[in-house]
DRENLOMAR-605838 format. One line per 5 residues: number of its first residue (from 1); for each residue x, y negated, z of C-alpha. Coordinates in steps of 0.2 Angstrom, whole numbers, plus 5000, padded with zeros to 4 digits. Each point is the difference from the previous one (the first is absolute). Layout:
N
NUM = X/Y/Z  ...
END
This chain:
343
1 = 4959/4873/5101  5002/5010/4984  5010/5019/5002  5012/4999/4990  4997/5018/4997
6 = 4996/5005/4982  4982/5005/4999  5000/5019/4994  4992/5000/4981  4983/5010/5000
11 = 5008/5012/4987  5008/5006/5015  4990/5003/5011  4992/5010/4987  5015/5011/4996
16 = 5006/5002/5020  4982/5012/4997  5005/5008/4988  5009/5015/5012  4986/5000/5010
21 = 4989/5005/4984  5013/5011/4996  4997/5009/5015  4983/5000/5001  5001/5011/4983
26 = 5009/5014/5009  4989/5001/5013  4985/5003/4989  5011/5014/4991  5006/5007/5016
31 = 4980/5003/5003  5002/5014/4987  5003/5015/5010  5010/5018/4996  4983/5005/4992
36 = 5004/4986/4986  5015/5005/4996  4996/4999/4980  4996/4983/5001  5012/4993/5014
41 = 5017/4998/4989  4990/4994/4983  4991/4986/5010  5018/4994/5007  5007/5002/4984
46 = 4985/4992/4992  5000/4984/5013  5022/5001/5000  5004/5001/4979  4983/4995/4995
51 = 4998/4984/4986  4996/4985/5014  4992/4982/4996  5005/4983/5005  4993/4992/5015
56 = 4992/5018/5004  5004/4996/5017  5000/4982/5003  4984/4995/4990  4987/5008/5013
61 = 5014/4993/5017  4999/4983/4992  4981/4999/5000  4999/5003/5017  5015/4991/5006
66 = 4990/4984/4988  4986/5003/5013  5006/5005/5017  5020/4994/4999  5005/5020/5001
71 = 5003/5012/4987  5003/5013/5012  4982/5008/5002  4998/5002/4984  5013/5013/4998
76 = 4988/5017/4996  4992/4986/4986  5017/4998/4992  5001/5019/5003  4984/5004/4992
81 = 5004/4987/4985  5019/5007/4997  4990/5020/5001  4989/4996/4986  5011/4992/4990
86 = 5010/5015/5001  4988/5013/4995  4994/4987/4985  5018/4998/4993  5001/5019/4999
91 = 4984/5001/4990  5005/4986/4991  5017/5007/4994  4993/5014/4994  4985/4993/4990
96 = 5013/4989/4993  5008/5015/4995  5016/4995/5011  5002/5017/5008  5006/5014/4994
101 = 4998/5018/5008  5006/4992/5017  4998/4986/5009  5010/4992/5014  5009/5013/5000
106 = 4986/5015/5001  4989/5006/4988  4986/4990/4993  4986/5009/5006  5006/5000/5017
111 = 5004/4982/5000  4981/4997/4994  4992/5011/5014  5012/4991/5012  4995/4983/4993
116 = 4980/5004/5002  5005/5003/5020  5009/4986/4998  4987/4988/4996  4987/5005/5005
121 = 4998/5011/5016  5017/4994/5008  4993/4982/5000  4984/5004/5007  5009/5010/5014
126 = 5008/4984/5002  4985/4990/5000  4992/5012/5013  5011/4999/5012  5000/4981/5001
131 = 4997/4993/5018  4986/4986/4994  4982/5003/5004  4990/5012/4989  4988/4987/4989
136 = 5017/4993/4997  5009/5017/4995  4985/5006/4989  5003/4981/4989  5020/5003/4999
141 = 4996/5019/4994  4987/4991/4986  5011/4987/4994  5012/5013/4999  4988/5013/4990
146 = 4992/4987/4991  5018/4995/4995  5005/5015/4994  4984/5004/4989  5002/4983/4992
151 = 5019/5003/4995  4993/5018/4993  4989/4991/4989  5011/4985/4995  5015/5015/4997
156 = 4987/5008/4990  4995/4988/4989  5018/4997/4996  5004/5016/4993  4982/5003/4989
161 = 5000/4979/4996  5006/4998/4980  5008/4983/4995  4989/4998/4985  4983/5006/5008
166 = 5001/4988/5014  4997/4984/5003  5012/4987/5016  4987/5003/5012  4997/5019/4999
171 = 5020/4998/5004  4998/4988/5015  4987/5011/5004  5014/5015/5004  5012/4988/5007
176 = 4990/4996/5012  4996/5015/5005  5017/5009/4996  5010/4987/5010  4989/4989/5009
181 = 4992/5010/5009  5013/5008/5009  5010/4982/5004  4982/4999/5007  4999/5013/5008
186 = 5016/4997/5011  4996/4981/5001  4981/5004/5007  5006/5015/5013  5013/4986/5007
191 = 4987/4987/5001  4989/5010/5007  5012/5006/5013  5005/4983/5003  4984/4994/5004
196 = 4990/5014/5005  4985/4996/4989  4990/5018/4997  4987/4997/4989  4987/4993/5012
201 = 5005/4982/5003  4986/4987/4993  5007/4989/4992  5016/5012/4993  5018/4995/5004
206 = 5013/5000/4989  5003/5018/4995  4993/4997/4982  5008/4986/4996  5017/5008/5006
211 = 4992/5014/4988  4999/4988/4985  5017/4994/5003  5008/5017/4998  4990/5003/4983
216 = 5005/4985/4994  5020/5001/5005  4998/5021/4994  4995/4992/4982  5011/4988/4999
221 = 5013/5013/5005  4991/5014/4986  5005/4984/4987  5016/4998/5007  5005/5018/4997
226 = 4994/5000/4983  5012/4984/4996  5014/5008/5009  4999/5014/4987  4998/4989/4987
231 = 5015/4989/5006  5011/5014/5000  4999/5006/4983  4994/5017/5003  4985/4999/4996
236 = 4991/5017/5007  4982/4991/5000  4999/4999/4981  5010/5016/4999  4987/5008/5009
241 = 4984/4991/4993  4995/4993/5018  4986/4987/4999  5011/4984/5010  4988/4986/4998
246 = 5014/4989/4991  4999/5013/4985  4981/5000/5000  4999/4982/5001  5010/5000/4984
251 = 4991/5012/4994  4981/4992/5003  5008/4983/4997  5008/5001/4984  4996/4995/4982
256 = 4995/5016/4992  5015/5001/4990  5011/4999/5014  4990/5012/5010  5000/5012/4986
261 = 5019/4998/4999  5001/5002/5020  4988/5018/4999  5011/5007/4986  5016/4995/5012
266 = 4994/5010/5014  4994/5014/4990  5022/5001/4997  5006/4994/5018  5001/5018/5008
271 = 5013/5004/4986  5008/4984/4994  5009/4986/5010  4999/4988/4985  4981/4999/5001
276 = 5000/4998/5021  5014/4985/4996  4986/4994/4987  4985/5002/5011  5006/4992/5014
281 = 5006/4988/4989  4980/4995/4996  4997/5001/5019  5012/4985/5001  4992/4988/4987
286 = 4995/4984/5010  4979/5002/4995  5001/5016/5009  5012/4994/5014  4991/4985/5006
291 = 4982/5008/5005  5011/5015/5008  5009/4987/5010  4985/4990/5005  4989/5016/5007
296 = 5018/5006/5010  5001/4981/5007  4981/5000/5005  5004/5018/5011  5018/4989/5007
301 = 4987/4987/5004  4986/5009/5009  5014/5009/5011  5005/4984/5006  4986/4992/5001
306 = 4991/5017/5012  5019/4997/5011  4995/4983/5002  4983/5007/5009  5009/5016/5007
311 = 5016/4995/5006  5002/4979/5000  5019/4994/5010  5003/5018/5002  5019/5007/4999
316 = 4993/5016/4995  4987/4993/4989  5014/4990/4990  5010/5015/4998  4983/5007/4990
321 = 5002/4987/4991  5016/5004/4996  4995/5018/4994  4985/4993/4988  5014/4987/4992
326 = 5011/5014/4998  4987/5011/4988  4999/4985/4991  5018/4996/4996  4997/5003/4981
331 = 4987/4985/4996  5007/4986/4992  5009/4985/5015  4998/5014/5010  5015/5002/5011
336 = 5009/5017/5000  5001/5005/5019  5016/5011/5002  4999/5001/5020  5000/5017/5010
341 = 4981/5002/5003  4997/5014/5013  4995/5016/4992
END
């Protein structure tokens, strides 16, 4: 006989976690002892008013809910996820030129010394302390570094890349490193947990796979947030002259007459709305739009198509799906998903 019970949606399950991640975040601060008393308030401050990301909790607790029906072990993963997006937000903002001479309500200098603790040594106190055999530790604390050098790169490359002296795969090249890697990062660390794999199993489980899923969803979120700035008419990538691959695509696909009216359009978008409105406008045309839209709906497809290996008849494992189809909300028939997604 059937309960007539609802069945609780996975989303929350996922969010009844969110406390306990929440705090597991104050005790790693409370760690920091009197003879810290510097670093103690800009680290709360840092972790309370800092610039968050979506899913920077849920991601890593649906990965291991998708493999062992419980997000709850996976807390110090989300907590480890959420910390170093954190600290890279704060860099972020002020390579962006966002910040002024404070930041989340302290100065900028201390909110950047705070974010370097914040990403990197908080974590891997967090990371140390997990109660999982050590061959297993040592792999979560090198997905983790290897994570973090990756974004470096991939943040890197964003800042020195110029539009007009690159080509789309020197681009996807950063976006895999700048997001990918880190939605890999949390999506491997989960698996890993979940499964207990730790780098001496012949053959290897699923941890790179799970690994490969988060690069892909990571890009296709990097894509998304280039369209959502777009979409909203501000523009601020062609204001600042960031490489996006949608521009450099135009840019390297173009006839050279267009290109050449494209390259004298950003030379002005810094100063002058009327030639963003312009360029985007060449962004748009359908010759540029169609091979854009096919490579973002090759990345929708292989995320489905690793979920289909990863997670098959999986509650969990559909509410992935929900996320990937949710990046993607901006390619043509594809519908817009307006549900509360847990953050």
């Amino acid at each position: 006989m059937h309960s007539l019970t609802p069945r609780r949606l996975p989303e929350a399950d996922v969010t009844a976690v969110f406390p306990r991640v929440d705090r597991y975040l104050d005790e790693l601060l409370a760690d920091y002892g009197p003879e810290y008393v510097h670093l103690r308030f800009p680290l709360r401050q840092l972790i309370d008013r800092g610039r968050g990301t979506p899913h920077e909790f849920s991601l890593p607790l649906l990965v291991h809910a998708a493999l062992d029906g419980d997000p709850g072990p996976a807390v110090p993963i989300a907590a480890v996820h959420a910390l170093w997006w954190r600290a890279a937000n704060a860099f972020d903002d002020v390579a962006d030129g966002d910040a002024g001479p404070e930041l989340y309500g302290m100065p900028s200098g201390t909110a950047l010394t705070a974010a370097l603790e914040c990403g990197y040594a908080l974590p891997l106190r967090a990371l140390a302390g997990m109660p999982v055999p050590e061959p297993q530790r040592r792999q979560l604390v090198r997905d983790y570094l290897e994570g973090w050098t990756a974004a470096s790169n991939g943040q890197i490359g964003d800042l020195l890349n110029e539009p007009s002296r690159v080509d789309p795969d020197a681009v996807l090249g950063v976006y895999r490193h700048k997001s990918g890697a880190v939605y890999a990062m949390a999506c491997a660390m989960a698996a890993r947990l979940a499964t207990g794999e730790d780098g001496a199993q012949d053959p290897p489980g699923p941890v790179a796979e799970w690994g490969r899923f988060g690069q892909v969803l990571g890009m296709l979120a990097q894509l998304r947030n280039d369209e959502d700035d777009l979409r909203s008419g501000t523009f601020d990538d062609l204001r600042n002259g960031t490489a996006t691959y949608l521009l450099v695509h135009l840019l390297n696909s173009a006839p050279a007459d267009r290109r050449s009216r494209a390259l004298e359009l950003l030379e002005k978008a810094a100063e002058c709305p009327a030639s963003r409105e312009e360029l985007h406008g060449l962004m748009r045309s359908p010759d540029v739009q169609r091979p854009y839209h096919a490579y973002v709906a090759s990345l929708h497809q292989e995320a489905h198509a690793l979920l289909d290996t990863l997670a098959p008849s999986c509650p969990f494992g559909a509410a992935l799906r929900d996320r990937v189809d949710a990046e993607v909300c901006f390619l043509p028939g594809q519908q817009t998903h307006t549900a509360h997604r847990p953050g």
